[in-house]
Backbone bond lengths (Angstrom), bond angles and torsions (degrees), N, CA, C in turn:
res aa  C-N    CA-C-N  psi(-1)  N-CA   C-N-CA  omega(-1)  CA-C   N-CA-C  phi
1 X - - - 1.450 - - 1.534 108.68 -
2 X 1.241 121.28 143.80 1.936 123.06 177.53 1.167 92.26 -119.59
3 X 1.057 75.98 125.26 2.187 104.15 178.25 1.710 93.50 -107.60
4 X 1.323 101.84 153.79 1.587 111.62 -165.71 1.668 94.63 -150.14
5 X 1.053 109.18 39.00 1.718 119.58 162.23 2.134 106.47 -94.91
6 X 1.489 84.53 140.52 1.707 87.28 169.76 1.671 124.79 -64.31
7 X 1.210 117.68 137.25 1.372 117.87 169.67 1.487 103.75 -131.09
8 X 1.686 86.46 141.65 0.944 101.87 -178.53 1.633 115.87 -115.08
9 X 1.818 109.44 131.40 1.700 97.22 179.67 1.436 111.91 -137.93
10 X 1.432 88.19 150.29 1.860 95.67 -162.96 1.567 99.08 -128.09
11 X 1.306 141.35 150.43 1.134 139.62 132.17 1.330 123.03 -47.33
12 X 1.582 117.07 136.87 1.728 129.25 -165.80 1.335 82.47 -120.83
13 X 1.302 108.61 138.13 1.543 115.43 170.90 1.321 78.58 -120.62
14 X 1.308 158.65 -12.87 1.388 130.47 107.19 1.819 136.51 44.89
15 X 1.784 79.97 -124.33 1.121 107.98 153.33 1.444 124.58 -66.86
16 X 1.317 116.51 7.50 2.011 98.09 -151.51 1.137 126.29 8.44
17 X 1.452 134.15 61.55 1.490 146.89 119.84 1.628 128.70 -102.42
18 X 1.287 108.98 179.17 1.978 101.05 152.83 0.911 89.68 -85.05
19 X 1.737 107.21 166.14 1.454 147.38 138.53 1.258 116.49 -107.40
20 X 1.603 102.22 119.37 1.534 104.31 154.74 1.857 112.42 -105.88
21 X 1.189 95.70 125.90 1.395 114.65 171.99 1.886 118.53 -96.97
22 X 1.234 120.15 141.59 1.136 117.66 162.85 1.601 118.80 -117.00
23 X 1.599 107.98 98.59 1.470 96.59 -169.63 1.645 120.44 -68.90
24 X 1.063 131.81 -9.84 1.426 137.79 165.33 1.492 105.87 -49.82
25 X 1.498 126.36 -56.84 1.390 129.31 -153.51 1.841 84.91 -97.84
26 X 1.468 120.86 110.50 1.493 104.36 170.71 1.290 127.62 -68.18
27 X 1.779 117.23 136.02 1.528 92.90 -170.50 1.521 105.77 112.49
28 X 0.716 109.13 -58.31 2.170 129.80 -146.23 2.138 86.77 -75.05
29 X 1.238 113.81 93.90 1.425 143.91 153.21 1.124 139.99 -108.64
30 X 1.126 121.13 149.01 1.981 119.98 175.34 1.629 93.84 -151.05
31 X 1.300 106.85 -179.00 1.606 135.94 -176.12 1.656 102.51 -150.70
32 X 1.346 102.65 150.09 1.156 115.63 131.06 1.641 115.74 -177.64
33 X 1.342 108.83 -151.72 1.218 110.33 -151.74 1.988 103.07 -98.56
34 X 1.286 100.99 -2.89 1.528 97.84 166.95 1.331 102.95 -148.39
35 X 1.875 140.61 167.79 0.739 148.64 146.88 1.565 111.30 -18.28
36 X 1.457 121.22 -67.80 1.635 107.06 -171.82 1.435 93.54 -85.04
37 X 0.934 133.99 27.32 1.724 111.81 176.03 2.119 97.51 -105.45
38 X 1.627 108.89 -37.12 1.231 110.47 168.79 1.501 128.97 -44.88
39 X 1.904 94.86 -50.25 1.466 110.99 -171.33 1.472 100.35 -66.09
40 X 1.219 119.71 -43.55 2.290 113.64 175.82 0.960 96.54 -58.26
41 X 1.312 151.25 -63.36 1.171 136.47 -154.47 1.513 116.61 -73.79
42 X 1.520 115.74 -17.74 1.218 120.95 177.57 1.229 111.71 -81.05
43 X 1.306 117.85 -27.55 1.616 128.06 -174.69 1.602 103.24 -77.29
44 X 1.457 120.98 -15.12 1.756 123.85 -163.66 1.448 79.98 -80.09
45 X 2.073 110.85 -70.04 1.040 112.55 -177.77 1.750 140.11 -30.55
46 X 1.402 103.29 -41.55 1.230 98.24 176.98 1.580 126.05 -62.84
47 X 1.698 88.08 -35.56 1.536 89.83 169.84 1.464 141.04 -65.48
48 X 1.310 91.26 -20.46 1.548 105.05 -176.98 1.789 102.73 -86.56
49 X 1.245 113.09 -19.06 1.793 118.09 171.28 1.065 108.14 -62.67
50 X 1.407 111.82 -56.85 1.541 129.13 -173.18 1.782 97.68 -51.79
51 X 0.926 123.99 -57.55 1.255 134.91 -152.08 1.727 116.30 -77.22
52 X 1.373 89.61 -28.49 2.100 110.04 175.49 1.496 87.08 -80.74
53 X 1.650 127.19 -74.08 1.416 104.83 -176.79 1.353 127.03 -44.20
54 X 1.211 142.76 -45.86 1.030 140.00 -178.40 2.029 115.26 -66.94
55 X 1.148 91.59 -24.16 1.728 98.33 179.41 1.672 90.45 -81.27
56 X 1.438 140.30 -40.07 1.282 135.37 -179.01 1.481 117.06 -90.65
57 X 1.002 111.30 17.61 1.870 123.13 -174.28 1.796 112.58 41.79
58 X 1.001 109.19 55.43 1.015 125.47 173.36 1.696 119.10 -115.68
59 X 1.107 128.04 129.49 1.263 139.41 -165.06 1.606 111.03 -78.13
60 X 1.722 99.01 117.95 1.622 101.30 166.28 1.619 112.87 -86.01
61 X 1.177 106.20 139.82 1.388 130.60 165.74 1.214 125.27 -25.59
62 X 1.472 158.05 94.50 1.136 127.55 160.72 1.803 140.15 -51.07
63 X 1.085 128.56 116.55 1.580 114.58 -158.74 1.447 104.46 -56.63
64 X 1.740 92.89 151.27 2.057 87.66 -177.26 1.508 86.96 -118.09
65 X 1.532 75.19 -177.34 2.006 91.40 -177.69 1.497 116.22 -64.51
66 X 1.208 112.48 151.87 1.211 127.65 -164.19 2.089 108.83 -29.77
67 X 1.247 124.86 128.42 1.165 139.77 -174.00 1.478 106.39 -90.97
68 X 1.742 109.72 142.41 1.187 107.67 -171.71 1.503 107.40 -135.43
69 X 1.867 135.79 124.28 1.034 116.48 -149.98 1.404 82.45 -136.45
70 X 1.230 123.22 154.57 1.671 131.64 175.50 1.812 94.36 -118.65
């Protein structure tokens, strides 16, 4: 499935990994240990969001236009 929601990824000195977050889906996070290793795991995640809402009849989001956060 291609999901076309924004993610967003930051280094956690934290965690010491990235995070990609998707603020549309609340909740909906991953890590890992490089930039593309976050974004796969974010892409598993989304699916599995998508997939709990819909198993709980709860409505997924449609992605909106590009998001802008200060």
């Amino acid at each position: 499935m291609m999901f076309r929601y924004e993610v967003i990824l930051y280094w956690s000195e934290l965690d010491q990994a990235f995070i990609a977050e998707v603020p549309e889906l609340p909740g909906c996070a991953a890590d890992g240990n490089s930039y593309q290793e976050a974004l796969q795991n974010v892409e598993l995640v989304m699916q599995e969001w998508s997939e709990t809402a819909k198993d709980l009849g709860r409505p997924v989001p449609q992605p909106r236009p590009r998001l802008m956060y200060i």
